[in-house]
N, C-alpha and C positions, 0 to 999 in steps of 0.2 A: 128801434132802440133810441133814437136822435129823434123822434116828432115831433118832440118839444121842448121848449125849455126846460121845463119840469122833469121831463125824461134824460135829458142830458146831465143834469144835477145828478140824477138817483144813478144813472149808469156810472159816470163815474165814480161815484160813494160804494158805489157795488166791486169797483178795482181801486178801494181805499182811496182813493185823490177826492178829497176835500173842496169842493168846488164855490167862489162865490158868484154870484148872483151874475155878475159882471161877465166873466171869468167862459159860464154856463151860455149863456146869452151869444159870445162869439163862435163860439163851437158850434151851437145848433145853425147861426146864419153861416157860417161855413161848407156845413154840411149841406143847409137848404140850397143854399146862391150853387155851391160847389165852385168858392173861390176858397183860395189858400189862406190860410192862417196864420200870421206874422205874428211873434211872442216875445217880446223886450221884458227884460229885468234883470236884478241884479244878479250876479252868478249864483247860483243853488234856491232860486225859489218856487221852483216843480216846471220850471216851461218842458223839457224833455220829458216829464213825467205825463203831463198830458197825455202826449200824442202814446204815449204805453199802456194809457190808460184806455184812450181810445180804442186802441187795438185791441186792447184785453175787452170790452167793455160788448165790443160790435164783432168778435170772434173773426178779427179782420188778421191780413200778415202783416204785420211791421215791417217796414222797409225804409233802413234807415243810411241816408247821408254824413257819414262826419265829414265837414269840412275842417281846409287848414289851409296854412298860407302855400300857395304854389296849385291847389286842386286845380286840376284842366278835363278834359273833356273825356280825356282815355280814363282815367282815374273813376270816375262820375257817370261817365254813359255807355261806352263797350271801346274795343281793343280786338285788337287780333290776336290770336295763339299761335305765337310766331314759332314755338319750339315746337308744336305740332302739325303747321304748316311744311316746316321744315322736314321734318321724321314723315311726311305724306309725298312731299317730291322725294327724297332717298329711296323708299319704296318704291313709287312709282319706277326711278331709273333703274332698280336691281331686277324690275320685271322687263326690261329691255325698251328701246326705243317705240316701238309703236304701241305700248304700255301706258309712255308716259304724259301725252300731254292731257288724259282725260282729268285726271285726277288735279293737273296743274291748274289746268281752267278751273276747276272747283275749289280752288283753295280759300278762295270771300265767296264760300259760302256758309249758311247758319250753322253750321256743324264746328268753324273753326271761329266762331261769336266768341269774345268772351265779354258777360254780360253783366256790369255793374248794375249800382243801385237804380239811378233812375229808368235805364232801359227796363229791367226787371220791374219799375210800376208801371211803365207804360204798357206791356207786354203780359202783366197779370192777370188772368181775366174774371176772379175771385176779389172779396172786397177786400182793400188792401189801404193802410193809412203809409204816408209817404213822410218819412220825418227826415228835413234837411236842417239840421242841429249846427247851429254855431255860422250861418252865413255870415256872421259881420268878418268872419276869418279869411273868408276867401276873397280874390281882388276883383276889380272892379271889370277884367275882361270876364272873367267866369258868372260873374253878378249879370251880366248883360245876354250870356249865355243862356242862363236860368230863365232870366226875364222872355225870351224867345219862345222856349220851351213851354213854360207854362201860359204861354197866351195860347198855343194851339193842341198842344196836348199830342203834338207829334216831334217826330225828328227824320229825318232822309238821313241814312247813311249811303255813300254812291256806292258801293257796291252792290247794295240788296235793296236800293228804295225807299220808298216813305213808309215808315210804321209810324200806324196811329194807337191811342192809346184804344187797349180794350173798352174800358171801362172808368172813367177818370177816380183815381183815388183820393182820399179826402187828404190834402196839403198839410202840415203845422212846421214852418221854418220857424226857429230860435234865432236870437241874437241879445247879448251880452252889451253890447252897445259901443265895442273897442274902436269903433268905426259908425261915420252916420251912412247910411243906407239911399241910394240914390232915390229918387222919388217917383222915377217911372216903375220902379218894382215895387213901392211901396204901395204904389194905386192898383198894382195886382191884387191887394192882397185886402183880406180884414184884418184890424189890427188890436192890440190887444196889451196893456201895459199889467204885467203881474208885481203886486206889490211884496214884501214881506209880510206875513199873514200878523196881526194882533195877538198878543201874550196869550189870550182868551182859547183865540184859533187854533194858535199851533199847540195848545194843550192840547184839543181836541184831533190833530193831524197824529200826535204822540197816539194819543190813544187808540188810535182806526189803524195805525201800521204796527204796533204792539201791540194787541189786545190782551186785555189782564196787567197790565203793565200797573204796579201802586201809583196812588194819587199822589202819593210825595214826591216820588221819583219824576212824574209827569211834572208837578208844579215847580221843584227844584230848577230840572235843567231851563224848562221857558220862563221862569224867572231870572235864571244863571244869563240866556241866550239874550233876554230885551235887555239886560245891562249892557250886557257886551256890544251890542248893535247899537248902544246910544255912546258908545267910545270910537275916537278915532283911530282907528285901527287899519290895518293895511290889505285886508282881508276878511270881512267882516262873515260869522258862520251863517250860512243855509239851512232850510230846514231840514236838508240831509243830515247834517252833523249836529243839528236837535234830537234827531231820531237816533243816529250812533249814539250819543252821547247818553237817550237814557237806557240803552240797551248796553253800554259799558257800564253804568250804575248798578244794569241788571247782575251783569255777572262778577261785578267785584263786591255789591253789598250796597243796599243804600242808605249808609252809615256814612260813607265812604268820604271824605277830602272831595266836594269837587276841583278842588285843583291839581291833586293829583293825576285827575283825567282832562287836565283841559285843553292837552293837545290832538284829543278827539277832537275839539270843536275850531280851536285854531290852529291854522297851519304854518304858519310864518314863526319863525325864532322873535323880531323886535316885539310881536303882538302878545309873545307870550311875557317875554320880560314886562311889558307896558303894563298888562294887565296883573301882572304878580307886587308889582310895585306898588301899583297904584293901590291894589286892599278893595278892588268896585268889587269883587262878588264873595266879601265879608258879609256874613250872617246869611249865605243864602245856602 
């Protein structure tokens, strides 16, 4: 499905993600090198859709990371089930003393695993795409963590050893850019800048995630949306809420006030005063 460039295009167009050339081009060296894929841009320009795409695309599992500030390693990689460990010694002593230390000694083992996202792609052994979504959120010891991780494709827990990965899954980390990104994890990676698609494009991203959707309704709102994206604003819309917005057209009429709907597309109070003020998406 990934041979080629060209194939990586149609795969994705096949799970509607609209791909440019650019865009195409890092995925398939991702896939070939089988280095991880780094995806900067601004919030809402399809980088987590990728990697869904991906998955849909190569009938792979998603297996996905949300990071946030604080993520550590129990959260991320496995943990013990302490309330099960616990209810296995109680047991064990209610069977009497010479009962009880077999089952104690067993308590780190894979049965009392609890097995977060990344253990779960390393452990996969099915093709599986690994999305670690919003790293710029996590800090700088968990980033260094990562960074380990994916140079070997394994991890030791001391109580059960080194697991290596089955099979290495194809990488796509996010970031929003709240943070710059230290540079030895960025040489892990290929990298990839997603811009906001051309009024043109994202007509055409309208049309491929709504099909049948009117040509007015489609031209209105990416008309409505490159205004708005050329105003200073404090949250500027994604082509997610391109897409809500002409799917609200759909079902209030597209006769309709867009400004009645326009807090589909903006989410902030000052941005909607800004833009009601101001008169920018008069005549559209």
């Amino acid at each position: 499905m990934l041979g080629s460039v060209e194939a990586v295009g149609d795969a994705l167009a096949r799970e509607r993600y609209l791909a440019d050339r650019g865009l195409a081009v890092a995925v398939y060296l991702a896939a070939a090198l089988e280095q991880p894929l780094l995806l900067e841009g601004e919030a809402g320009v399809g980088k987590t859709e990728v990697a869904k795409a991906l998955a849909g695309a190569e009938g792979a599992r998603l297996i996905r990371l949300q990071c946030h500030e604080g993520i550590d390693v129990s959260q991320a990689l496995y943990d013990w089930d302490y309330g099960r460990q616990l209810l296995a010694v109680r047991a064990a002593e209610g069977r009497g003393p010479g009962a009880a230390a077999a089952p104690t000694a067993d308590l780190f083992s894979p049965e009392f695993l609890l097995r977060r996202p990344l253990l779960e792609a390393l452990e996969h052994a099915g093709p599986a795409v690994l999305l670690i979504d919003e790293i710029d959120r996590a800090d700088d010891e968990f980033e260094a963590f990562l960074l380990e991780l994916l140079s070997d494709f394994q991890v030791t827990i001391p109580e059960l050893g080194t697991i290596a990965a089955a099979g290495r899954p194809l990488v796509v980390m996010t970031s929003n850019r709240t943070r710059e990104l230290h540079d030895a994890l960025k040489r892990r990676c290929l990298y990839h800048w997603i811009e906001y698609p051309s009024r043109e494009r994202e007509a055409e991203i309208v049309r491929a995630r709504l099909p049948g959707v009117p040509e007015d309704i489609a031209a209105r709102v990416c008309d409505a949306v490159a205004r708005l994206r050329g105003e200073e604003l404090y949250k500027l819309p994604g082509v997610g809420e391109t897409i809500d917005w002409a799917r609200a057209l759909l079902a209030i009429g597209e006769d309709s006030d867009l400004e009645e709907t326009l807090g589909v597309a903006l989410k902030v109070r000052e941005d909607l005063e800004r833009v009601r003020e101001s008169g920018v998406l008069a005549g559209v």
